[in-house]
C-alpha positions in Angstrom: 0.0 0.0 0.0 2.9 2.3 0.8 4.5 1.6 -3.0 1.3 2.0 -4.7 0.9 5.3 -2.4 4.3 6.5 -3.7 3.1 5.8 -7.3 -0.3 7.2 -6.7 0.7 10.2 -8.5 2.7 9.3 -11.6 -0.7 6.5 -12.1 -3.2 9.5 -11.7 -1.4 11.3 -14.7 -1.4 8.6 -16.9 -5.1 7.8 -15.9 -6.2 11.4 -16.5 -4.5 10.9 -20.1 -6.1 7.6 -20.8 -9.2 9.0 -19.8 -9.2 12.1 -21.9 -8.0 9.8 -24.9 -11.1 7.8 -24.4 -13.7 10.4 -24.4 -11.7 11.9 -27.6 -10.4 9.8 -30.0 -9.6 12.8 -32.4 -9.1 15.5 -30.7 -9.8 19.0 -33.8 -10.4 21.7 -31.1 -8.7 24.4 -30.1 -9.8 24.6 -26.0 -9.3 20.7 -25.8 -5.9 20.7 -27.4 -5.2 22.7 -24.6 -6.6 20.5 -21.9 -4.4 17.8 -23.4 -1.4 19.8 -23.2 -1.9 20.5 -19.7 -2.3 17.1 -18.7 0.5 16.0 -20.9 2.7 18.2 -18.6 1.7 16.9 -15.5 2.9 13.4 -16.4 5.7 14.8 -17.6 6.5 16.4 -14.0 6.1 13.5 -12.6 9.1 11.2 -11.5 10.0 9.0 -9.2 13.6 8.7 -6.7 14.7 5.4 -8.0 16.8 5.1 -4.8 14.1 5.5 -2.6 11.4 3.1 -4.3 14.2 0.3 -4.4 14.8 1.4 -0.7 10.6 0.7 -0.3 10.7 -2.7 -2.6 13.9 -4.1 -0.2 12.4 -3.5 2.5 8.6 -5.3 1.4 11.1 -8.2 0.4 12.8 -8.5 3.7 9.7 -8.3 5.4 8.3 -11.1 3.2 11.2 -13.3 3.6 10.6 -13.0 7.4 7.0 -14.4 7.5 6.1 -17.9 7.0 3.1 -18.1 4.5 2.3 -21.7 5.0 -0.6 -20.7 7.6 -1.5 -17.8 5.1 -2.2 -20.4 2.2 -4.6 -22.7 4.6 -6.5 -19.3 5.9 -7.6 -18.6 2.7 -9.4 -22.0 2.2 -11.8 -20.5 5.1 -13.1 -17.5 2.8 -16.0 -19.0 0.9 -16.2 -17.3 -2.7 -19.6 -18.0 -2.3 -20.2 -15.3 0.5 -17.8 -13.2 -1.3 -20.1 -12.9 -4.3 -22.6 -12.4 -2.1 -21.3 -8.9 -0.7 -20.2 -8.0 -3.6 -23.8 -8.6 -4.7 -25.4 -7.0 -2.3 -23.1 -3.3 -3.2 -24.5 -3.9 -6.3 -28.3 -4.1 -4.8 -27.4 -1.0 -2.9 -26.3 1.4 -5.3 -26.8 4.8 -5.6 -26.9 6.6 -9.0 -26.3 9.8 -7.6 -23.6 8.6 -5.0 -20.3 7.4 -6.7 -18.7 6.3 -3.6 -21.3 3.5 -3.5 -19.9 2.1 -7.2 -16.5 2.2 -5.4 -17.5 0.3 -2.6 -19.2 -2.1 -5.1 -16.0 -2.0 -7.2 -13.7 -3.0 -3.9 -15.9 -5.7 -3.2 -15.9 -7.1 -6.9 -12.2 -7.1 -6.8 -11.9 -8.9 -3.7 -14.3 -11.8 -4.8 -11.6 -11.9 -8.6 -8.5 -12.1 -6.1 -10.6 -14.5 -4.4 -11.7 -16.6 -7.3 -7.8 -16.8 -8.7 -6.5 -17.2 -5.6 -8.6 -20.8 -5.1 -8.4 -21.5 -8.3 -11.5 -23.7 -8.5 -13.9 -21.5 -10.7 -14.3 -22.0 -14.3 -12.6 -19.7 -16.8 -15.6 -18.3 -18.0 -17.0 -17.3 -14.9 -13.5 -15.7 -14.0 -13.8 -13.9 -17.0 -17.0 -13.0 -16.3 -15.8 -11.0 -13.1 -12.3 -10.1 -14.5 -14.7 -8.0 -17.4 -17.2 -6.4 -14.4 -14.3 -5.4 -12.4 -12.3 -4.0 -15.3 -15.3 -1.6 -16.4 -15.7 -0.1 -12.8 -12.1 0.5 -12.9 -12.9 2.5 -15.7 -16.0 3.9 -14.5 -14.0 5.1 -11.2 -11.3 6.5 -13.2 -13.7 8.5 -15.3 -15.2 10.0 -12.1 -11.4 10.9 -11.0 -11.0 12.3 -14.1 -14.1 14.5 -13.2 -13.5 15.4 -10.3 -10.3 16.5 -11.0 -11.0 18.9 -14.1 -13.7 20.2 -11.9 -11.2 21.0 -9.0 -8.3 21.9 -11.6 -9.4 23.1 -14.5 -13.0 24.3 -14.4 -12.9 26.4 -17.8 -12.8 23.1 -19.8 -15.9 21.3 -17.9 -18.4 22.9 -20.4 -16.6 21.1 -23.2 -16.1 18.1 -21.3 -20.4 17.7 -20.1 -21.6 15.7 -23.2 -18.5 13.3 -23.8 -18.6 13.1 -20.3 -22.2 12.0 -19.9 -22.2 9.6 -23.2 -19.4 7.7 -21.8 -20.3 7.2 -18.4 -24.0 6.0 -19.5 -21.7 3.3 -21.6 -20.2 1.9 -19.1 -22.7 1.5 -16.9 -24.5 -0.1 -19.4 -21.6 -2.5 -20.1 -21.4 -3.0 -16.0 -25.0 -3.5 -15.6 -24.9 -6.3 -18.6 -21.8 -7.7 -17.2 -23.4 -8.0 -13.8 -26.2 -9.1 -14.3 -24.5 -12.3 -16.3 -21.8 -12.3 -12.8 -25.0 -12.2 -10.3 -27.5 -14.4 -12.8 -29.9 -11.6 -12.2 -31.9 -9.2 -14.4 -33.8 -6.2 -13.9 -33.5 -2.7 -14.9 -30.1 -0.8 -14.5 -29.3 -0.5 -10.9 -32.7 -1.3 -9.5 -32.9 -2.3 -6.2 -34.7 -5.1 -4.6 
């Protein structure tokens, strides 16, 4: 958690990039061209101390070395992926449309039933697929709403410009989410409805 901390900033760059290159393939205007300019410069600000991440990785490795993982691998027999699925189904009863946190929460709890799933190894490949796709498009879905939040914060004069793409690309993926969960979950309904 501490690496990915120290790395939390070079990842939002490239995320804000990868964000904007999604909601414009082609970018022909003036204002946007701009945007893109701006957050090309932040990545390029961003660097990392070599000395002091291979200081953080040495240390993770001699704390790893220390502990004995043989109790580790029998405590995870324990979990049951079914109840797993089951609280990550039950975020996904609970969401809020106008509360993101709650598709984070959901997301969180759909990654931890994949780790889950690949850890034990005892699920088809399809279904893991299933879950990989799921978790992959509310990784999206959360970056998009970082992406947000962050013009709004950073860069207001460009959020007019940014509204529609915005909006058309976030009903996309939580179209693709809802499909994909309700193949994950086996249930159907209308998108997001709560029981």
């Amino acid at each position: 958690k501490e690496i990915a901390g120290y790395l939390s900033n070079i990842r939002d760059a490239e995320v804000m990039l990868d964000t904007f290159d999604s909601l414009f393939a082609d970018v022909n205007n003036d204002p946007l061209n701009e945007l893109k300019k701006k957050l090309e410069s932040e990545r390029a600000e961003q660097n990392v101390d070599a000395d002091s991440l291979l200081e953080k990785l040495s240390r993770l490795k001699t704390e790893l070395k220390r502990r004995s993982y043989i109790k580790k691998a029998e405590d995870h027999n324990l979990i049951s992926i079914d109840a797993t699925k089951e609280k990550s189904r039950q975020k996904y009863k609970k969401l809020d449309s106008t509360n993101r946190e709650t598709f984070h929460d959901w997301r969180k709890a759909v990654k931890a039933y994949l780790y889950l799933m690949k850890l034990k190894k005892t699920e088809s490949h399809a279904k893991l697929f299933r879950v990989k796709e799921l978790a992959e498009c509310l990784g999206l879905l959360h970056d998009l709403y970082v992406f947000d939040e962050a013009i709004i914060t950073r860069y207001p004069e460009f959020t007019d410009y940014l509204r529609e793409p915005f909006s058309n690309r976030e009903r996309e993926l939580l179209n693709q989410i809802h499909c994909f969960a309700t193949k994950v979950y086996e249930i159907g309904g209308d998108v997001f409805q709560t029981e």
